[in-house]
FIZAVEX-287614 format. One record per residue (C-alpha): residue number from 1; residue in three letters; y, z, x. Coordinates in steps of 0.001 Angstrom, whole numbers. Layout:
<pts>
<pt><k>NUM</k><r>ALA</r><py>Y</py><pz>Z</pz><px>X</px></pt>
...
</pts>
This chain:
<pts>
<pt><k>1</k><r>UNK</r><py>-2414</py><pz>12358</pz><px>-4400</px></pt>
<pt><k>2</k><r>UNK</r><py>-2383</py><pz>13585</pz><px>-7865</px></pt>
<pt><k>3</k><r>UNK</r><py>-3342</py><pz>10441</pz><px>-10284</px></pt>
<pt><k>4</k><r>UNK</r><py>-4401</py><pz>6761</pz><px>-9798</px></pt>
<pt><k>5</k><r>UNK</r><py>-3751</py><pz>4660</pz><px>-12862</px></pt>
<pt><k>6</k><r>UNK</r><py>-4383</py><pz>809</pz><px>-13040</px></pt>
<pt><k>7</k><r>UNK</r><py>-2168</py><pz>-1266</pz><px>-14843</px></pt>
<pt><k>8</k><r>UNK</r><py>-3251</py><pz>-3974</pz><px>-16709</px></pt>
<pt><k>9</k><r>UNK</r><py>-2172</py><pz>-7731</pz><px>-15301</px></pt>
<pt><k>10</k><r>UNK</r><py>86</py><pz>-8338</pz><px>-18467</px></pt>
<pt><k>11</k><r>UNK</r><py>2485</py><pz>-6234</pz><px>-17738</px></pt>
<pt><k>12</k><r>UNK</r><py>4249</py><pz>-8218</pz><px>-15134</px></pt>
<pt><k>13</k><r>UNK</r><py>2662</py><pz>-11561</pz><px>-15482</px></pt>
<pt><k>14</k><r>UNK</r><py>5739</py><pz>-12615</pz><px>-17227</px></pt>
<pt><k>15</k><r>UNK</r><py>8532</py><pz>-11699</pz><px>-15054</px></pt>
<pt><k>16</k><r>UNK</r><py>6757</py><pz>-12484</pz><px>-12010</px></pt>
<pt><k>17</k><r>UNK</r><py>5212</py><pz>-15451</pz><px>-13638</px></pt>
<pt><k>18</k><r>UNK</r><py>1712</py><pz>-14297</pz><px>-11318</px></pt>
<pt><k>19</k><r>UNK</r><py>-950</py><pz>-12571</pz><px>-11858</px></pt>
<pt><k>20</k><r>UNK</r><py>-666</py><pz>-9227</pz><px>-10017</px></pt>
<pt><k>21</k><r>UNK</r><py>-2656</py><pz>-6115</pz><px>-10012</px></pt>
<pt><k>22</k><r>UNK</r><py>-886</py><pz>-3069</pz><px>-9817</px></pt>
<pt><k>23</k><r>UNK</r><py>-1746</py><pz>299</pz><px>-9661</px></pt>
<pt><k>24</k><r>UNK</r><py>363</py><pz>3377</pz><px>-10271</px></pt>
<pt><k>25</k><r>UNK</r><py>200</py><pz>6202</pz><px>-7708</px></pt>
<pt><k>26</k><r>UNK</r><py>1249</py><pz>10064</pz><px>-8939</px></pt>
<pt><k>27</k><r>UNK</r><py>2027</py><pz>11994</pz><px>-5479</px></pt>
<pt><k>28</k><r>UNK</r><py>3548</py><pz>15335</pz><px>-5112</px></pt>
<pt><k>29</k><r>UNK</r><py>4614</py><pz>16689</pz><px>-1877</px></pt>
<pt><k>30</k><r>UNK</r><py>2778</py><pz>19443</pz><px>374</px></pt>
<pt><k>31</k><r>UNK</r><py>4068</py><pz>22783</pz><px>1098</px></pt>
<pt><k>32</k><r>UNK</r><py>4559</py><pz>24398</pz><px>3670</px></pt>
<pt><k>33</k><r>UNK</r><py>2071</py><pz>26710</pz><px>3228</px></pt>
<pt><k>34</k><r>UNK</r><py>-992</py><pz>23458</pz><px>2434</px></pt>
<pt><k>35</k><r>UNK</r><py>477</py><pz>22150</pz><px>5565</px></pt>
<pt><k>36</k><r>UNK</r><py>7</py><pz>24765</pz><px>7882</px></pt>
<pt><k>37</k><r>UNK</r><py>-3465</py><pz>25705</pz><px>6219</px></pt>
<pt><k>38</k><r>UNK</r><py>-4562</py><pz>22195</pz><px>6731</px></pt>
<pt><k>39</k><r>UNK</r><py>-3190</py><pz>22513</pz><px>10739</px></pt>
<pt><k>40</k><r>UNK</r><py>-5515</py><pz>24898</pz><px>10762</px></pt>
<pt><k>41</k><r>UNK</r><py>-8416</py><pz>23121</pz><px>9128</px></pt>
<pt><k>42</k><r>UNK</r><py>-8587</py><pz>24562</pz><px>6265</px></pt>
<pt><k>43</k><r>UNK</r><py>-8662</py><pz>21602</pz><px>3934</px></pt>
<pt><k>44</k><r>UNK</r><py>-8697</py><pz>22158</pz><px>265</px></pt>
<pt><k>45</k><r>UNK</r><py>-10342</py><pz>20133</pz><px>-1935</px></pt>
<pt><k>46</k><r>UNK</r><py>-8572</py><pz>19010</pz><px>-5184</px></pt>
<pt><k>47</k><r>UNK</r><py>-9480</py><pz>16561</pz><px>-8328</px></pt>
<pt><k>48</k><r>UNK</r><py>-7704</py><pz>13021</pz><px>-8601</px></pt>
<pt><k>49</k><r>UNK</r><py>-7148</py><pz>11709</pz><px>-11819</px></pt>
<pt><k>50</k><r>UNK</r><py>-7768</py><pz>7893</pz><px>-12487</px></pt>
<pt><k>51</k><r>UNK</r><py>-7320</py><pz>5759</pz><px>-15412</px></pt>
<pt><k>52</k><r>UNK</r><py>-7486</py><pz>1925</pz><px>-16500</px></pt>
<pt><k>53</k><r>UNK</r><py>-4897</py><pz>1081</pz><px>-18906</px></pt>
<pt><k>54</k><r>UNK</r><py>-6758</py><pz>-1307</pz><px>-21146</px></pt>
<pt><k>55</k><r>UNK</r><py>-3579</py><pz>-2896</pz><px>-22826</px></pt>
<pt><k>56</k><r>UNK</r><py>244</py><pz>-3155</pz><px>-21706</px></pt>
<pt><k>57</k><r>UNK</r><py>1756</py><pz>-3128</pz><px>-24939</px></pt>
<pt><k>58</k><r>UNK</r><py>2367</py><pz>-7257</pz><px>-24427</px></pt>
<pt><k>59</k><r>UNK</r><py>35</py><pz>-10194</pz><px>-23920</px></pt>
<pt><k>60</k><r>UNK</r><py>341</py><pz>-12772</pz><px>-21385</px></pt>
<pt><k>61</k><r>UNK</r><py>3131</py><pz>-14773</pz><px>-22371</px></pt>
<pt><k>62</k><r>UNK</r><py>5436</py><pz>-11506</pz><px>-22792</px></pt>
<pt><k>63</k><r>UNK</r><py>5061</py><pz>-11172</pz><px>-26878</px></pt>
<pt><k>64</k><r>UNK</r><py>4998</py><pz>-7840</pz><px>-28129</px></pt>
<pt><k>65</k><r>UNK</r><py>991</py><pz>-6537</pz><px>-29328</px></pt>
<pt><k>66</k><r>UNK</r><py>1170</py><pz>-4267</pz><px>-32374</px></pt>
<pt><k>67</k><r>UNK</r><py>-1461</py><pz>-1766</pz><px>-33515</px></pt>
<pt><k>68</k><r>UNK</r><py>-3163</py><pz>-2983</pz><px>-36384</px></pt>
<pt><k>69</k><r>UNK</r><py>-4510</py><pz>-1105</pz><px>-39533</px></pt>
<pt><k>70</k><r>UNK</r><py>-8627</py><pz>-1668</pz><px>-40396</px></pt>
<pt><k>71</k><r>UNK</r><py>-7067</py><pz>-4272</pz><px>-43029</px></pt>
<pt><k>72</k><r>UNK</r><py>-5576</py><pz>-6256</pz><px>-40215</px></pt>
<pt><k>73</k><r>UNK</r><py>-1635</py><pz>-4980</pz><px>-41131</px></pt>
<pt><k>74</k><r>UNK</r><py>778</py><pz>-3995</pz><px>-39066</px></pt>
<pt><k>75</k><r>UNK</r><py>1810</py><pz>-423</pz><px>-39612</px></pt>
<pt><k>76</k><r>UNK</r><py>4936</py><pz>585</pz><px>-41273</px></pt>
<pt><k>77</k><r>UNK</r><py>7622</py><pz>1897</pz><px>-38747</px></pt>
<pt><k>78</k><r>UNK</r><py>9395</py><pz>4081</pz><px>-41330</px></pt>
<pt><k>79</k><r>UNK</r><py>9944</py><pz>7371</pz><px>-40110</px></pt>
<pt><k>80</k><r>UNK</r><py>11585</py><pz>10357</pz><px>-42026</px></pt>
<pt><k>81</k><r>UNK</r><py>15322</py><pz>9832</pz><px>-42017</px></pt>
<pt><k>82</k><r>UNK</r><py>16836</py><pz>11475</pz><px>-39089</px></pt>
<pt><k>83</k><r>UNK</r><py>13121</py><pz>10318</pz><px>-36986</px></pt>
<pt><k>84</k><r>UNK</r><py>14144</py><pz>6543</pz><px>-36846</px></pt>
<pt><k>85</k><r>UNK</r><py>13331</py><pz>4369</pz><px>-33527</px></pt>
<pt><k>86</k><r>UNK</r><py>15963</py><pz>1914</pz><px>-32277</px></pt>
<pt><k>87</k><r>UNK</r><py>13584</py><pz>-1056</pz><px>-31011</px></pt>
<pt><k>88</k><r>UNK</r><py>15525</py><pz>-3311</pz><px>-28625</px></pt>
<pt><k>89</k><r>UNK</r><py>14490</py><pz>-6804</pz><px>-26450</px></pt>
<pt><k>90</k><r>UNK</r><py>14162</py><pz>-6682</pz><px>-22559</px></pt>
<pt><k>91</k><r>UNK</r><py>17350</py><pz>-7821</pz><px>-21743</px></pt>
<pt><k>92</k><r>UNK</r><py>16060</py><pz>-9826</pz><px>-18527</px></pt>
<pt><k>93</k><r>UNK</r><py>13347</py><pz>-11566</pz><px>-20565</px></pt>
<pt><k>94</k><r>UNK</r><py>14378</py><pz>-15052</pz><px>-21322</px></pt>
</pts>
């Protein structure tokens, strides 16, 4: 296992219309070589990254959260022409 992350219960409360827990899991495959090594016994010890993601980018009844500015605005989205982002609805929202 490479990372742990936690999600935050507002990202699915919405869809699932529950409140659900959920946890993101990074894994990568052993080789060959860590397999055989580990037959062995030779077991090497490795760091596992985990994380709580404090916000989900939406709050619990599925609007969208902005980041504010200190004077409680919401930040301009213009970007340099050529940079622009194409913002669109989660089509299975209702």
């Amino acid at each position: 296992m490479l990372a742990c992350v936690e999600v935050p219960v507002e990202a699915f409360i919405v869809e699932a219309n529950v409140g659900i827990l959920t946890s993101l899991l990074f894994l990568k495959k052993k080789t060959e070589t860590e397999m055989d090594a580990e037959a062995q016994g030779h077991v090497k010890e490795h760091p596992i990254f985990m994380a709580v993601a404090e916000k989900a980018g939406v709050d619990r009844r599925g609007n969208v959260l902005y980041k504010r500015n200190p004077d409680g605005r919401r930040p301009s989205r213009r970007l340099p022409r050529g940079r622009e982002i194409h913002l669109r609805r989660n089509p299975r929202r209702r």
